[in-house]
PDB file of N, CA, C and O in Angstrom:
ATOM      1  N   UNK A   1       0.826  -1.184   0.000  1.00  0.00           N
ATOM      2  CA  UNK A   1       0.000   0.000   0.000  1.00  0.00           C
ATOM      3  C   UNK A   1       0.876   1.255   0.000  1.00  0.00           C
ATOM      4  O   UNK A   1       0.576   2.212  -0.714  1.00  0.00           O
ATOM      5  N   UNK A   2       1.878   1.264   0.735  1.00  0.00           N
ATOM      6  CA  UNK A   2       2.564   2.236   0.718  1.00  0.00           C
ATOM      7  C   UNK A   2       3.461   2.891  -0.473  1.00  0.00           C
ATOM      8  O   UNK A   2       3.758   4.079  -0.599  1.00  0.00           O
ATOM      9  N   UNK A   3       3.820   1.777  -1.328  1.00  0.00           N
ATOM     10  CA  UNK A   3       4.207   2.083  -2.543  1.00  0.00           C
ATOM     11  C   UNK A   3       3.048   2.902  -3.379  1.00  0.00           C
ATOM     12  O   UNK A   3       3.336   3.927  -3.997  1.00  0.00           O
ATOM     13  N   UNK A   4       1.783   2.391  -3.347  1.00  0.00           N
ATOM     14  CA  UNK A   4       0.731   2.883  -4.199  1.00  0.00           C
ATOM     15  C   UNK A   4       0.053   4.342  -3.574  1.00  0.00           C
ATOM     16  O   UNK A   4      -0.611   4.900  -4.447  1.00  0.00           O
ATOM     17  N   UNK A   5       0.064   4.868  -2.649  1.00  0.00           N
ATOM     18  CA  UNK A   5       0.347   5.957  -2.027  1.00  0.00           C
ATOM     19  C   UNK A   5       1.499   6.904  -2.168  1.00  0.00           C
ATOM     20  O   UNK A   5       1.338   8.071  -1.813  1.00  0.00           O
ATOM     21  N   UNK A   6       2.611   6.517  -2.641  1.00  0.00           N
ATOM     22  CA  UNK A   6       3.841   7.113  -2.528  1.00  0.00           C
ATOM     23  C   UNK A   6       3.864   7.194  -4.125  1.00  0.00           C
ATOM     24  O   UNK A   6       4.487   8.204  -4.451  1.00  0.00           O
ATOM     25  N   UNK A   7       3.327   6.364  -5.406  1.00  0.00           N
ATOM     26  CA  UNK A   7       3.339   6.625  -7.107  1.00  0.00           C
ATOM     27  C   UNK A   7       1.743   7.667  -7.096  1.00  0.00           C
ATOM     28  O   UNK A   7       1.414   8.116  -8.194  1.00  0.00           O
ATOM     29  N   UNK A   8       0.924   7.969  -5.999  1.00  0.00           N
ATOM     30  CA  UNK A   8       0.067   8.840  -6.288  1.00  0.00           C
ATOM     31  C   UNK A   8       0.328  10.168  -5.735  1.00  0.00           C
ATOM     32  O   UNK A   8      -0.006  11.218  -6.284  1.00  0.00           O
ATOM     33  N   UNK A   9       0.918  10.070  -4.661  1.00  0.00           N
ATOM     34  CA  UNK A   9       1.214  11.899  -4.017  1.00  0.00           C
ATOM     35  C   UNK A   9       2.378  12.305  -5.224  1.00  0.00           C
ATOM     36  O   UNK A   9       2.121  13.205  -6.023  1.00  0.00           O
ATOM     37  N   UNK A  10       3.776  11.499  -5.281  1.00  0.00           N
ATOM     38  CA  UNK A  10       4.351  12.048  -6.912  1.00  0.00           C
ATOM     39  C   UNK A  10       3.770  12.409  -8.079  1.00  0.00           C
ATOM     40  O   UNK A  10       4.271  13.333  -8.721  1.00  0.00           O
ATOM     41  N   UNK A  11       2.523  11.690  -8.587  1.00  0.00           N
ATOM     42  CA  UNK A  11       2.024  12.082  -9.473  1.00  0.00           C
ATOM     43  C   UNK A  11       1.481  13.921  -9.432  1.00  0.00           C
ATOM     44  O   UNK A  11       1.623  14.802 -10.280  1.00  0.00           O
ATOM     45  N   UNK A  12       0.853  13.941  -8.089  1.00  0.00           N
ATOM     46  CA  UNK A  12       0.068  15.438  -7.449  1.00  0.00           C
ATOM     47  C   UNK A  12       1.074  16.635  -7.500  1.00  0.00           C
ATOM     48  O   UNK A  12       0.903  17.545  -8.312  1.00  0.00           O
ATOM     49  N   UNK A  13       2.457  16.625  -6.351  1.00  0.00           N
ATOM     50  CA  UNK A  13       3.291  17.311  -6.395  1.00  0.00           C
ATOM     51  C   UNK A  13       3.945  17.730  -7.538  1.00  0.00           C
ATOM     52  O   UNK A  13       3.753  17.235  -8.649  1.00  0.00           O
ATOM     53  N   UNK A  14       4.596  18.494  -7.331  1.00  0.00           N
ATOM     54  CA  UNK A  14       5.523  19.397  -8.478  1.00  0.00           C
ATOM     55  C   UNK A  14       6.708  18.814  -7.948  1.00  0.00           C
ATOM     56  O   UNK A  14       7.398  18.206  -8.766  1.00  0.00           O
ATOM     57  N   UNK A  15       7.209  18.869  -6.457  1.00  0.00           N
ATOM     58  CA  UNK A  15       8.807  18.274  -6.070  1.00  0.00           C
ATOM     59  C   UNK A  15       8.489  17.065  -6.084  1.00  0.00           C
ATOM     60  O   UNK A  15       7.448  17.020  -5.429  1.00  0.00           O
ATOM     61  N   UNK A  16       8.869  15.529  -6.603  1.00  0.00           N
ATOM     62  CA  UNK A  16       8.463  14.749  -6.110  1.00  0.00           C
ATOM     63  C   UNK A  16       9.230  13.953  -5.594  1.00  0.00           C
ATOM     64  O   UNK A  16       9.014  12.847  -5.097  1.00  0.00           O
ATOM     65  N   UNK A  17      10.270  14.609  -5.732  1.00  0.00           N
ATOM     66  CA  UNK A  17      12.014  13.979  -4.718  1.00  0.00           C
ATOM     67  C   UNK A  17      11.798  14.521  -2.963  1.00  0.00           C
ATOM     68  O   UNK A  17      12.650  14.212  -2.130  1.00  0.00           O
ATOM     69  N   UNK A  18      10.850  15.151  -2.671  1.00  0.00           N
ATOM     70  CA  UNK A  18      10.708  15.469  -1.264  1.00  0.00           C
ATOM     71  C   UNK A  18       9.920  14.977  -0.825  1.00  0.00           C
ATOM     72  O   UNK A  18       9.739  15.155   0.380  1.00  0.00           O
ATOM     73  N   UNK A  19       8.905  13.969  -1.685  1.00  0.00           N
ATOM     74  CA  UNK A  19       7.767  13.032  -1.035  1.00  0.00           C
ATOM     75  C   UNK A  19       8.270  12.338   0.152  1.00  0.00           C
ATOM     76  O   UNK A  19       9.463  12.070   0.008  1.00  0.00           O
ATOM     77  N   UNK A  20       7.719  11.894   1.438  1.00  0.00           N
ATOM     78  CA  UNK A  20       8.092  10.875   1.739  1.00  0.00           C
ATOM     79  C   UNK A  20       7.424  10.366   2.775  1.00  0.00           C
ATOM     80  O   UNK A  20       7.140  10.869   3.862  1.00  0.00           O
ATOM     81  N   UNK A  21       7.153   9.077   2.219  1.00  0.00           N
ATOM     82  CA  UNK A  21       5.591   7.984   2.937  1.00  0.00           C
ATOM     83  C   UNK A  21       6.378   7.305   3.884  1.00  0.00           C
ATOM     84  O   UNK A  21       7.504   6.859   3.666  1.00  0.00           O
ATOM     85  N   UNK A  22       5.809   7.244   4.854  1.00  0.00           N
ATOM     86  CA  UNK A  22       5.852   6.009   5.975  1.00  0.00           C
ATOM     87  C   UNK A  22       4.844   5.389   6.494  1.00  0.00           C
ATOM     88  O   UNK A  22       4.024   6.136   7.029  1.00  0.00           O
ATOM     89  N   UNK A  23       4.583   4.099   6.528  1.00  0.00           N
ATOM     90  CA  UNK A  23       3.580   3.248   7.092  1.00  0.00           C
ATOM     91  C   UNK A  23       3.683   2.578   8.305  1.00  0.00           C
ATOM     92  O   UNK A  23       4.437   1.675   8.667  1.00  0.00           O
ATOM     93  N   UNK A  24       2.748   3.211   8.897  1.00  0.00           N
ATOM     94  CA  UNK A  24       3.618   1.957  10.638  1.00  0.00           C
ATOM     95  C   UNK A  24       1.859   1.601  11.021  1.00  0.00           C
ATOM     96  O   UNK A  24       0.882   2.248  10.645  1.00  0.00           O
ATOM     97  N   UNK A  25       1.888   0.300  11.924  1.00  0.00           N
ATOM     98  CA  UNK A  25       0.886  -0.222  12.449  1.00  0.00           C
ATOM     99  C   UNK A  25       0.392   0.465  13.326  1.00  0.00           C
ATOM    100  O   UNK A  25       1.151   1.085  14.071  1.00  0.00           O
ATOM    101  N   UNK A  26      -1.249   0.570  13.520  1.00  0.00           N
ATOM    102  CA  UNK A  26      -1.678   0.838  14.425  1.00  0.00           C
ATOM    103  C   UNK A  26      -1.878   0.739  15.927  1.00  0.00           C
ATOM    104  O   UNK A  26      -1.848  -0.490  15.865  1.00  0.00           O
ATOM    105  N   UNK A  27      -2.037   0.942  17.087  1.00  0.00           N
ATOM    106  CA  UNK A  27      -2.622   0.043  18.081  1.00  0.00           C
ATOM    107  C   UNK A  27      -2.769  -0.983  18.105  1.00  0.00           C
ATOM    108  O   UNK A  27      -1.877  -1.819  18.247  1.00  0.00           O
ATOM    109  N   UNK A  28      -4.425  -1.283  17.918  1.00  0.00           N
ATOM    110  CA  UNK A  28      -5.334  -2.110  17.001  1.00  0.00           C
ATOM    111  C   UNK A  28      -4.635  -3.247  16.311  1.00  0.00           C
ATOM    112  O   UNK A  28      -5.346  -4.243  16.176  1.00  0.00           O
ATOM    113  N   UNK A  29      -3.391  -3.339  15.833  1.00  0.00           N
ATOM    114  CA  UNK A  29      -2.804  -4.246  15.306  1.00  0.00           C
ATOM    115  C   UNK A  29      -3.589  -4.399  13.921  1.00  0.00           C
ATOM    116  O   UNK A  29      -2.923  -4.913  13.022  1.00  0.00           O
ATOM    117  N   UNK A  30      -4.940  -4.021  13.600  1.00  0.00           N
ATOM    118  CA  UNK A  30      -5.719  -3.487  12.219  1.00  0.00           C
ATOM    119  C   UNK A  30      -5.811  -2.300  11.465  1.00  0.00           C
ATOM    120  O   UNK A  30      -6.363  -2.073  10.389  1.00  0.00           O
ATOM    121  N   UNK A  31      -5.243  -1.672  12.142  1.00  0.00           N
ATOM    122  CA  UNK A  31      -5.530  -0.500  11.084  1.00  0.00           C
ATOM    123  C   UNK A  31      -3.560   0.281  11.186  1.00  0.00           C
ATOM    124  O   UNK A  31      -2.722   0.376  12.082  1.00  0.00           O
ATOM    125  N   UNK A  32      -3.608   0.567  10.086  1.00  0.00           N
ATOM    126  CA  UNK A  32      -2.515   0.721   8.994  1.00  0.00           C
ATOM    127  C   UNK A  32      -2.518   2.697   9.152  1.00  0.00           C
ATOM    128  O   UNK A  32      -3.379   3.454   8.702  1.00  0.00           O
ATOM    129  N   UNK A  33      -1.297   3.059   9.905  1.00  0.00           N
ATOM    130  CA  UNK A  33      -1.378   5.140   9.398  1.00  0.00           C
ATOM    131  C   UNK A  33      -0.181   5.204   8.433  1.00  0.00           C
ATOM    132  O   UNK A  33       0.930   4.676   8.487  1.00  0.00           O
ATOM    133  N   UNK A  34      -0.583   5.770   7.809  1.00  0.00           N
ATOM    134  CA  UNK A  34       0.180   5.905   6.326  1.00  0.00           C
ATOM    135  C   UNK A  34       0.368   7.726   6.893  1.00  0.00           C
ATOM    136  O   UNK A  34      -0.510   8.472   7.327  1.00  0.00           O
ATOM    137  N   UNK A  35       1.638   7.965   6.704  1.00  0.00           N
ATOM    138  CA  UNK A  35       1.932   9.379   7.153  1.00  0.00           C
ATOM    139  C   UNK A  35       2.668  10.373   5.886  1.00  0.00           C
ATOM    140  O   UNK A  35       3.889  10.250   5.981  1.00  0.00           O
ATOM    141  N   UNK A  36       2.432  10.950   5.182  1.00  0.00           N
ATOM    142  CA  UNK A  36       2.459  11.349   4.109  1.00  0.00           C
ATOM    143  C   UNK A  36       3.334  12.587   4.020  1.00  0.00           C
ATOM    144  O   UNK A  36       2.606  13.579   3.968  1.00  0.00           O
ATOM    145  N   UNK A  37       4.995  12.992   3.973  1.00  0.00           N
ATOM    146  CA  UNK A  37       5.358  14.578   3.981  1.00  0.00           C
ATOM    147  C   UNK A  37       5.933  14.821   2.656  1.00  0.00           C
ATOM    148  O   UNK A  37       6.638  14.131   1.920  1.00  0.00           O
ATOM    149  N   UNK A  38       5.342  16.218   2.542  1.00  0.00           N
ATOM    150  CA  UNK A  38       6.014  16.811   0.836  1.00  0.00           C
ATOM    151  C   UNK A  38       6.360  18.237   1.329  1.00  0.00           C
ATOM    152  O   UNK A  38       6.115  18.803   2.394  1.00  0.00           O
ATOM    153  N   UNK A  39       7.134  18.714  -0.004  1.00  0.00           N
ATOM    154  CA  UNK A  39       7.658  20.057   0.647  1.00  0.00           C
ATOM    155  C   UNK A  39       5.890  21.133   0.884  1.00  0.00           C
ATOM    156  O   UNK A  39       4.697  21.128   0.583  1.00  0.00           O
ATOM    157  N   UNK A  40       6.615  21.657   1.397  1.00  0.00           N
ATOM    158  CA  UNK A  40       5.941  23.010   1.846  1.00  0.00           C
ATOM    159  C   UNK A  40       5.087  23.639   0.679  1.00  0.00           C
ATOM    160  O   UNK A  40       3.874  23.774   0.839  1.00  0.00           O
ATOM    161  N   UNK A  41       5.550  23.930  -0.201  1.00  0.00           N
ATOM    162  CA  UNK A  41       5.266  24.398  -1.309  1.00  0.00           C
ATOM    163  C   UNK A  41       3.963  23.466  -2.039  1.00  0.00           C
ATOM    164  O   UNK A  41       3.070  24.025  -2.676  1.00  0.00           O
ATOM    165  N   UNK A  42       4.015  22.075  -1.848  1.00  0.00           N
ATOM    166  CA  UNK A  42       3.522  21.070  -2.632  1.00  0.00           C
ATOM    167  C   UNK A  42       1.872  21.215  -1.233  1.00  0.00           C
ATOM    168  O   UNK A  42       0.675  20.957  -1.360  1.00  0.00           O
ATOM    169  N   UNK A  43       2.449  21.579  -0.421  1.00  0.00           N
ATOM    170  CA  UNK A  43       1.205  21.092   0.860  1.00  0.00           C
ATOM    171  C   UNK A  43       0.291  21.211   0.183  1.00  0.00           C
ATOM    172  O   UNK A  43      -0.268  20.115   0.155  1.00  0.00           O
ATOM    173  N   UNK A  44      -0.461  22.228  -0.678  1.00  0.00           N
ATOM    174  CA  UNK A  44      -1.519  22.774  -1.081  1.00  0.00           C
ATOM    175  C   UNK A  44      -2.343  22.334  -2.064  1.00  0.00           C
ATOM    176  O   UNK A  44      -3.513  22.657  -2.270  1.00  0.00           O
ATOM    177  N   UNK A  45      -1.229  21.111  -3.020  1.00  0.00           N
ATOM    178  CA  UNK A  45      -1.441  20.796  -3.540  1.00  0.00           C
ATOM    179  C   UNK A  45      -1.750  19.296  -3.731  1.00  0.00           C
ATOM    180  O   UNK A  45      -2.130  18.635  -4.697  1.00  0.00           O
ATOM    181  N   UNK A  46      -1.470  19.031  -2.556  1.00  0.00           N
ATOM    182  CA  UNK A  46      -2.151  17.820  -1.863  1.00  0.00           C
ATOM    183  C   UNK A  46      -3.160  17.654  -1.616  1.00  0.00           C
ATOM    184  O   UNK A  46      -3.859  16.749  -2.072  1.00  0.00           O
ATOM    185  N   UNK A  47      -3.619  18.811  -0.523  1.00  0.00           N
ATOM    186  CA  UNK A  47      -4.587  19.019   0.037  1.00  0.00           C
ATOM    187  C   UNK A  47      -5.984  19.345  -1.028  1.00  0.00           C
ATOM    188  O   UNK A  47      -6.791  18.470  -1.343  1.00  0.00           O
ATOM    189  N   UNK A  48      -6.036  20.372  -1.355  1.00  0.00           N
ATOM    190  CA  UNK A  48      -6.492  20.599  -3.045  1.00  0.00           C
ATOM    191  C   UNK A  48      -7.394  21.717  -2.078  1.00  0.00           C
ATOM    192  O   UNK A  48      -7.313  21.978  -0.877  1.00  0.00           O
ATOM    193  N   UNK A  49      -8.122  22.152  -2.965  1.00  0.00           N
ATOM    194  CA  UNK A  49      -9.671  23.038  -3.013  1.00  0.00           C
ATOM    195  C   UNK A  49     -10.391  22.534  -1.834  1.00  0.00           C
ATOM    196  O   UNK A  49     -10.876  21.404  -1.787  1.00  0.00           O
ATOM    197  N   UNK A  50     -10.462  23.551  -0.715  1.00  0.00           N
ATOM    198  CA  UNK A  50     -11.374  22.903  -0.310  1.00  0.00           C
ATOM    199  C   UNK A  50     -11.191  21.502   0.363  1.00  0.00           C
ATOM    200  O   UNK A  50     -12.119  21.123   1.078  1.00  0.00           O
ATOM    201  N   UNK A  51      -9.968  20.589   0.198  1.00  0.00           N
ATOM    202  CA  UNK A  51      -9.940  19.405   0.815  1.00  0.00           C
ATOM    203  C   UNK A  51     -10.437  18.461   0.118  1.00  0.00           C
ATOM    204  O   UNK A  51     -10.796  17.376   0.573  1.00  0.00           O
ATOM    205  N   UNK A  52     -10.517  18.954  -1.526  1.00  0.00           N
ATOM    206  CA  UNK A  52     -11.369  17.172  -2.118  1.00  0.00           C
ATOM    207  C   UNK A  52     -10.166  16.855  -2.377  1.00  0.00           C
ATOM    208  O   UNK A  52     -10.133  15.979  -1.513  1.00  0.00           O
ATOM    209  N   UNK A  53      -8.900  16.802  -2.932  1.00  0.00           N
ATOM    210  CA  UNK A  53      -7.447  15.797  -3.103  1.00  0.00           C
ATOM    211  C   UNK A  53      -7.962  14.773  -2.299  1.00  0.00           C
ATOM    212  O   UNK A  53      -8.534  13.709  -2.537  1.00  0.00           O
ATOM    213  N   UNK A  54      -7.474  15.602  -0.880  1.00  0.00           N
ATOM    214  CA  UNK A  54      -7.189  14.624   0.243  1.00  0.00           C
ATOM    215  C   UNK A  54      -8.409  13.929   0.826  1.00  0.00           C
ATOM    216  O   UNK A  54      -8.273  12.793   1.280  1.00  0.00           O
ATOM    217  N   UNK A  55      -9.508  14.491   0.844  1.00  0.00           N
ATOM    218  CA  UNK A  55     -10.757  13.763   0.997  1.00  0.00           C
ATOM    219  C   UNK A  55     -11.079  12.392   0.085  1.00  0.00           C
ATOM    220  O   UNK A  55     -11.546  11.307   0.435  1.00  0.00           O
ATOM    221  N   UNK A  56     -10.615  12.911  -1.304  1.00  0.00           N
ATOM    222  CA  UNK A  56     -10.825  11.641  -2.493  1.00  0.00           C
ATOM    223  C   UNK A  56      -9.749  10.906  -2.167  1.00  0.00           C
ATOM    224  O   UNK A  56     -10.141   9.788  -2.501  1.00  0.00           O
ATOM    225  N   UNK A  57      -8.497  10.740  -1.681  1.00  0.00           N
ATOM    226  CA  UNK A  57      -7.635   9.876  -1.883  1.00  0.00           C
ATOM    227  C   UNK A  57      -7.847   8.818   0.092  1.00  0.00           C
ATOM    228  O   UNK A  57      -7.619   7.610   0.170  1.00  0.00           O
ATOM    229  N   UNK A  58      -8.180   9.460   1.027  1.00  0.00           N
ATOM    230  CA  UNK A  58      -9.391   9.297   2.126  1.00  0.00           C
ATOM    231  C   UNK A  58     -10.567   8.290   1.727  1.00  0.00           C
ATOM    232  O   UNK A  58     -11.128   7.491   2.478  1.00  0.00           O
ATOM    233  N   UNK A  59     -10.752   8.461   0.695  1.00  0.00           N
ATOM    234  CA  UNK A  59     -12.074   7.627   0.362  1.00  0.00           C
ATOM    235  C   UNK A  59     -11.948   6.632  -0.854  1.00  0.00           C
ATOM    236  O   UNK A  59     -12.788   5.936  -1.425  1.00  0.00           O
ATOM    237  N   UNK A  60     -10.384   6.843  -1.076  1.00  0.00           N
ATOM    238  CA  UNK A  60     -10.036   5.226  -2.097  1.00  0.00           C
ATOM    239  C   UNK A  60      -9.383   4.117  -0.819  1.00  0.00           C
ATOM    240  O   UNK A  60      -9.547   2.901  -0.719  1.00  0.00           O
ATOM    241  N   UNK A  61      -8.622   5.041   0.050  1.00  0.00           N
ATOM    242  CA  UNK A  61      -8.023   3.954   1.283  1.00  0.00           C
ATOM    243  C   UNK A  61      -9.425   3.316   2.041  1.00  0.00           C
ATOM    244  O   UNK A  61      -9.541   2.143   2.394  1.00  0.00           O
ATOM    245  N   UNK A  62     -10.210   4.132   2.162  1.00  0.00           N
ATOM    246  CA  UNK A  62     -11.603   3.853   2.658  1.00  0.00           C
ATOM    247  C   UNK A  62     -12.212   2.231   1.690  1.00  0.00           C
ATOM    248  O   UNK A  62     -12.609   1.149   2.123  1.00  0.00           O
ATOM    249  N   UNK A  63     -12.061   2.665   0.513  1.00  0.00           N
ATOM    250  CA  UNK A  63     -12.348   1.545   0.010  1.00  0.00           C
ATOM    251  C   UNK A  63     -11.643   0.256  -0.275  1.00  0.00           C
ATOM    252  O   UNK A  63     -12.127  -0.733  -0.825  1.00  0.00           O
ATOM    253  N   UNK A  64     -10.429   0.415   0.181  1.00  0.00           N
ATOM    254  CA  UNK A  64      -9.757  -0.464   0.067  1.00  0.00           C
ATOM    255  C   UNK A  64      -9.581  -1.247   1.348  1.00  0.00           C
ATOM    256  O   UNK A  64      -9.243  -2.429   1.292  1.00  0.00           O
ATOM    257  N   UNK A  65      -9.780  -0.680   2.417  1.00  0.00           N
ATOM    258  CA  UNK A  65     -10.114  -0.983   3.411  1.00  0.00           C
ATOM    259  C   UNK A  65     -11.255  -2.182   3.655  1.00  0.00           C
ATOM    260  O   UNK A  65     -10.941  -3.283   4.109  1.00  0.00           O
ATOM    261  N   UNK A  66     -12.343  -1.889   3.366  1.00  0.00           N
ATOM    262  CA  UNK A  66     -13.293  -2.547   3.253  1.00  0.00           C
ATOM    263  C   UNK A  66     -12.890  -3.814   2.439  1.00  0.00           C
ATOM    264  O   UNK A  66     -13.048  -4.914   2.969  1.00  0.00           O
ATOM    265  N   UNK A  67     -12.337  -3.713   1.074  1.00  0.00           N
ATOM    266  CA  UNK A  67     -11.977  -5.297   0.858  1.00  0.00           C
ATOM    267  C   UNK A  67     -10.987  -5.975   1.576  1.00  0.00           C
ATOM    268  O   UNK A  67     -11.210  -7.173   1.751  1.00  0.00           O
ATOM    269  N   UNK A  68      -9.716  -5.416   2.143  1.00  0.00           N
ATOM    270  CA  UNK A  68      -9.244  -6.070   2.708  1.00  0.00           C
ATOM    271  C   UNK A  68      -9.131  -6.143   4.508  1.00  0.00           C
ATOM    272  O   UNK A  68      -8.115  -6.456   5.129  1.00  0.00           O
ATOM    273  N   UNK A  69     -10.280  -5.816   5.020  1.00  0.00           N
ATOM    274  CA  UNK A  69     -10.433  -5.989   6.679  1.00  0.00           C
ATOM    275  C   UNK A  69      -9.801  -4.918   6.875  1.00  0.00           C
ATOM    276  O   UNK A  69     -10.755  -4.218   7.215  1.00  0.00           O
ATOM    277  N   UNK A  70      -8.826  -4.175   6.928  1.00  0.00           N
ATOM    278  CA  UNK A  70      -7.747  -3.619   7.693  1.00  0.00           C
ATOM    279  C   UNK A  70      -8.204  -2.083   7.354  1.00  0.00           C
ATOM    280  O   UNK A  70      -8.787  -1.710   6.336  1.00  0.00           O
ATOM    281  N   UNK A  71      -7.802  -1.315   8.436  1.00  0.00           N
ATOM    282  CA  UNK A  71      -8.399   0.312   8.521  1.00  0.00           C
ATOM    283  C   UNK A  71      -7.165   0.805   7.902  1.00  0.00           C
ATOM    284  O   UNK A  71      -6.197   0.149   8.288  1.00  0.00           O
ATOM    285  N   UNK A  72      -6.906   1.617   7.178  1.00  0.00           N
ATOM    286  CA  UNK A  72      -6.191   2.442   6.355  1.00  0.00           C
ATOM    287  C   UNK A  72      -6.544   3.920   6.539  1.00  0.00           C
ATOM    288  O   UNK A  72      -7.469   4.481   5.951  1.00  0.00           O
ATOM    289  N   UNK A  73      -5.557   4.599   7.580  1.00  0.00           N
ATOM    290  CA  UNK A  73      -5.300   6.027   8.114  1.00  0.00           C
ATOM    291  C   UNK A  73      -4.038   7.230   7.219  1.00  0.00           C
ATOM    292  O   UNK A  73      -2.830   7.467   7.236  1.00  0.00           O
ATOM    293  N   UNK A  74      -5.096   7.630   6.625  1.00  0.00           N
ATOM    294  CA  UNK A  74      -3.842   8.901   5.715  1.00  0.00           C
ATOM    295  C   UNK A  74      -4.126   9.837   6.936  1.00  0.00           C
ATOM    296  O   UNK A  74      -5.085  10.134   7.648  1.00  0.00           O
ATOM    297  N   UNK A  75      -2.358  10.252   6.773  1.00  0.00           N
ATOM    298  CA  UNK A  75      -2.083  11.585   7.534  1.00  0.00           C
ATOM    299  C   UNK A  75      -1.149  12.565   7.058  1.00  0.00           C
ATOM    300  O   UNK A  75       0.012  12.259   6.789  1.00  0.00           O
ATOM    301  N   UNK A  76      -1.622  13.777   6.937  1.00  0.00           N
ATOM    302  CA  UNK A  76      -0.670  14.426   5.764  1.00  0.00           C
ATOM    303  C   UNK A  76       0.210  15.007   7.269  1.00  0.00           C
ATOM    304  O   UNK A  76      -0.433  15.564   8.160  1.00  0.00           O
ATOM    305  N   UNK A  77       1.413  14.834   7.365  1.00  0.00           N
ATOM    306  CA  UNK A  77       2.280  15.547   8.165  1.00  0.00           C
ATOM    307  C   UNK A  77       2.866  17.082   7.735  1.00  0.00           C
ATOM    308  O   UNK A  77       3.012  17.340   6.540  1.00  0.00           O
ATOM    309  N   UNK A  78       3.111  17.829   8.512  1.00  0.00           N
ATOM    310  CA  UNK A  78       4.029  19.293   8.292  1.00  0.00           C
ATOM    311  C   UNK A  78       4.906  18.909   8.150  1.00  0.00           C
ATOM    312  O   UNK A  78       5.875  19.642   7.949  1.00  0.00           O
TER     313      UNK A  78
END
């Protein structure tokens, strides 16, 4: 998952040499936080209008979730 998270925020950004994903386990031992940092510059463009980027890419982990049991947590870090 983390690879496929990490070929979609590159695609978004303009830097995409400053991406950088980390995945660590939850609590829960089920659910998955995917922690997401890009430069400064790129934040905005992550985030998008309003929050649909990050809301839509929120609601593909959402769905992926559901097929495979496991909770999938995006977190865009500073």
């Amino acid at each position: 998952m983390k690879e496929t998270v990490e070929m979609l925020v590159k695609a978004l950004v303009d830097d995409a040499e400053a991406v950088d994903v980390r995945e660590e386990l939850g609590r829960d031992q089920r659910s998955v936080i995917i922690e997401v940092r890009v430069a400064p510059d790129d934040m905005g463009k992550l985030i998008g209008r309003q929050g649909r980027t990050v809301r839509a890419l929120r609601s593909l982990f959402h769905a992926v979730s559901l097929k495979q049991g496991r909770r999938y947590i995006l977190e865009i870090v500073e």
